[in-house]
N, C-alpha and C positions, 0 to 999 in steps of 0.2 A: 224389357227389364231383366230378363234372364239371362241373356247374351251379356248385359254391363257386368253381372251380378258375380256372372263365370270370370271377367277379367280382374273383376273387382277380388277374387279368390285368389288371384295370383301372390299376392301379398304376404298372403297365411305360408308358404312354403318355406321353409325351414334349413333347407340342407343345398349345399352345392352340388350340383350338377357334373362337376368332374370328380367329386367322391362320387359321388355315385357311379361316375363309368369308371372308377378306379375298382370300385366293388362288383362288378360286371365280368369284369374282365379278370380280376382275381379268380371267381367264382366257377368263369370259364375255365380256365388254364389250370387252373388246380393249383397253384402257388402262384408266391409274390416274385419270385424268379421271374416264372415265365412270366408273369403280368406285365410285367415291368421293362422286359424284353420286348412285348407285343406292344407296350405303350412308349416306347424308347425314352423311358427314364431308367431312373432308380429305384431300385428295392427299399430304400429307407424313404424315401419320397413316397411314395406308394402305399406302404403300410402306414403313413402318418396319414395317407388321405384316407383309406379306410376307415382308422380308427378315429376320425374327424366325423364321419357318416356318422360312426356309433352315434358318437359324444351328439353329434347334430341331431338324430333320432330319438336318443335314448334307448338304444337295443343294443343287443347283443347280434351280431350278424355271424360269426366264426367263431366254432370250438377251435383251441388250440392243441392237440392231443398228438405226444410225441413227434414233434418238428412238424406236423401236418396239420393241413387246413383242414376241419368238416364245417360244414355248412350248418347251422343251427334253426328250429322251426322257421320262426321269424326269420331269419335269413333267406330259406327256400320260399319262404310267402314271399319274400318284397322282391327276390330275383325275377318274380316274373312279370312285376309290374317295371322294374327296371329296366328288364329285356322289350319292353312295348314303350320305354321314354327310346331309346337307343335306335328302337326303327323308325319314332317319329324325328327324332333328330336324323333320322339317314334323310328321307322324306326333305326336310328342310336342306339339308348340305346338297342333294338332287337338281331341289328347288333354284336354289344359287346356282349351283353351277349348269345349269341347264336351262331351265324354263324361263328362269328369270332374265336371261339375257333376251329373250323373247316380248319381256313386257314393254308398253311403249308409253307414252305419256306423260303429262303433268304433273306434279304432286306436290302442291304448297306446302314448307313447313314453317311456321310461326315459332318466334322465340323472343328472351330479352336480348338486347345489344350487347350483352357481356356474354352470354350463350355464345350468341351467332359469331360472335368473332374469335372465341377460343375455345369452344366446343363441338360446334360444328361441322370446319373445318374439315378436318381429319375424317369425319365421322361422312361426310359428303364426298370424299375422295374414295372410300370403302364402297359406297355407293353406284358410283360412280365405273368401278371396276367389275361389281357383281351384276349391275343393271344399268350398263351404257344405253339402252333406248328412254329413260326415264330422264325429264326433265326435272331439273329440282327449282324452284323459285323460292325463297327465302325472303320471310319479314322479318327485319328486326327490328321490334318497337318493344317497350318496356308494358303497353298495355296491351291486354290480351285481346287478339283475334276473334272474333265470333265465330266460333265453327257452325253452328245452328245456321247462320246464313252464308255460308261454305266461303269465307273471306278466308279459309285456308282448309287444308283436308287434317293435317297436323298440329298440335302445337305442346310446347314442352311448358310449362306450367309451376308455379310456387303455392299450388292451392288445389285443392282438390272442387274437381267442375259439379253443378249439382245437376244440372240440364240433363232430362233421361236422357234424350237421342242423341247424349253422348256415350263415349268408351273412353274410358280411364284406366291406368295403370300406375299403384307410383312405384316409381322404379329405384328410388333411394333417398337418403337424406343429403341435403348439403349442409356443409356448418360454413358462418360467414366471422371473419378474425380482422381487428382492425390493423391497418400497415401503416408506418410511415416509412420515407429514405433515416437510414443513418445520423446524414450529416442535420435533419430536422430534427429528430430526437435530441442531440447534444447539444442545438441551437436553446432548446427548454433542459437539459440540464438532465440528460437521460432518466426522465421519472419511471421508477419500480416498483409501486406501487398507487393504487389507486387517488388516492388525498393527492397525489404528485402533477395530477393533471387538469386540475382547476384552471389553470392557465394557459391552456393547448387550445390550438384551435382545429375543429373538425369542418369536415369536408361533409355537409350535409347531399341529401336530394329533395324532394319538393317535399315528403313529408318528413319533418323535421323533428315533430313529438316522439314518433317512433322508435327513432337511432337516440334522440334523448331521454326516455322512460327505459330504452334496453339499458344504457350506460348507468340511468339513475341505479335503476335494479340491483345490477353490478359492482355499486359501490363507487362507482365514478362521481364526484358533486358536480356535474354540471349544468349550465342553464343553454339558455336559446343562443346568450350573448357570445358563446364558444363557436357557435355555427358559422363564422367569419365567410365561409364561400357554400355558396348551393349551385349545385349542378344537375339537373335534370335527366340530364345524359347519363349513361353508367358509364361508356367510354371515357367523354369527356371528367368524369368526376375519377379515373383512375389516373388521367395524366398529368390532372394536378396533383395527385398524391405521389406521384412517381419524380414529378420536379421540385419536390419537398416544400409544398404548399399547406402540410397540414396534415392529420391523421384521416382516413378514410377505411372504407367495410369493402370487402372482395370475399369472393368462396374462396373458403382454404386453398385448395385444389390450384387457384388461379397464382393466388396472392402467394406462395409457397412458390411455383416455381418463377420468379417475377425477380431479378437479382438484382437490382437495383433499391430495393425494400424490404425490411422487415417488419414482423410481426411488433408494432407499438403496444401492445402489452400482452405479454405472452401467461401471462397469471392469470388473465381472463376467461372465461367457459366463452367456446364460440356460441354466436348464434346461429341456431339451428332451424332449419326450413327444410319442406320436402321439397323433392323433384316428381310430377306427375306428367306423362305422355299420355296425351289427349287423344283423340279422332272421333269424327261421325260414325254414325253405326253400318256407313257404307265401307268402313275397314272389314268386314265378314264378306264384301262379296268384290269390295274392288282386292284386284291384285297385284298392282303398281305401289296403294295404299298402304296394303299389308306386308309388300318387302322393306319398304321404305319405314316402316313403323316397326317392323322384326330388326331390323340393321341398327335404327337411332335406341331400341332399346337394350340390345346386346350392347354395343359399344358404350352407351351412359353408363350403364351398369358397372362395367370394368374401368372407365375413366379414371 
């Protein structure tokens, strides 16, 4: 339980990570000059990510006294916990580019079918280059993997897992925005607000109350009798929405770059859902495991 407990803490952290090697490296060089030189950016780039730490922290890190930096208490304290995040990240960049081309083996990851085919991807090609001896095998099923009886080593998750001997991390929120095509909208008489859509037909999946009590909530009046098509599939329930078959739910992220569709009502609060990355508690000692779960959570993160 101590090992989840420590991952489970990753959550609580507050401030990015490249403020912080912005503030490293300031505090090194003695100016936003030279920082910014040694980071090959900009001076105004640089002191916004600084004073971003602050804002992130709530401290004060840098006296500003006659055009020069000093370093203020709090500042010389958290420099040196900073200077110990900075050697473990070398540690990790080592890890990549070194050892890890060394690792060899299998490593299931589990996902839903809208994950695996537009998230994935990319995210297994990164992989792929930093640890070519690793196989990757991928499920994609919309129901979750049982990691307890290792039917995967990975899986990326809408719920947080309660099973001790697992390891959890969530690693962000997704928000979900409904889309139809264009020419479908105008075929219902482009509705703008909510009363407008009594008449639309959605694109359900097998549970139907759901996406109808989220809509009720929202001020949508609809009933069961709107649910015209159910699709089980998430794929398949995108490509009827995509052949203007009806209003349907996608993560922003997906449904945003999708040009063929827009956002069917954009006045609506998206629904919000986390993203959690899963594993056995055999991620502390495999290390195939642990690049493959270091890489899928870097990458989500930025997605």
């Amino acid at each position: 339980m101590a090992g989840m407990q420590n991952y489970m803490e990753w959550q609580t952290i507050k401030f990015d990570w490249n403020h912080a090697k912005a503030f490293l490296v300031t505090a090194e060089e003695g100016s936003f000059t030279a920082a910014a030189n040694a980071l090959n950016t900009t001076q105004p780039t640089l002191g916004r990510q600084v004073t971003a730490l602050e804002e992130e922290l709530g401290v004060i890190l840098f006296d500003r006294v006659a055009g020069r930096l000093k370093l203020t208490r709090c500042g010389m304290q958290l420099l040196e916990y900073v200077r110990q995040m900075a050697d473990s990240a070398g540690h990790i960049s080592r890890l990549a580019e070194g050892q890890s081309t060394q690792v060899k083996g299998k490593v299931i990851v589990s996902a839903s079918e809208v994950y695996c085919a537009h998230l994935l991807p990319p995210i297994i090609k990164s992989i792929r280059t930093v640890a070519p001896g690793i196989t990757v095998e991928i499920i994609a099923d919309n129901q979750p993997s049982d990691l307890t009886r290792r039917e995967a080593d990975i899986a990326i998750r809408n719920f947080r897992p309660e099973e001790p001997e697992l390891i959890a991390r969530k690693i962000r929120d997704d928000q979900g925005c409904l889309y139809a095509t264009p020419g479908y909208l105008q075929n219902i008489s482009n509705p703008d607000d909510p009363a407008s859509f009594t008449n639309a037909t959605f694109i359900a999946f097998a549970d139907i109350a759901l996406l109808e009590n989220w809509l009720n909530t929202a001020g949508i009046p609809i009933t069961s009798e709107n649910f015209k098509l159910i699709a089980r599939n998430y794929l398949v329930h995108w490509e009827l929405v995509k052949q203007g078959l009806g209003i349907g739910i996608m993560p922003q992220d997906i449904g945003d770059a999708e040009p063929t569709v827009v956002r069917a009502c954009p006045f609506l609060d998206p629904f919000v859902f986390p993203v959690w990355l899963v594993s056995h508690r055999e991620l502390k000692t495999s290390t195939r495991v642990r690049v493959v779960f270091d890489l899928i959570a870097e990458a989500l993160q930025h997605a």
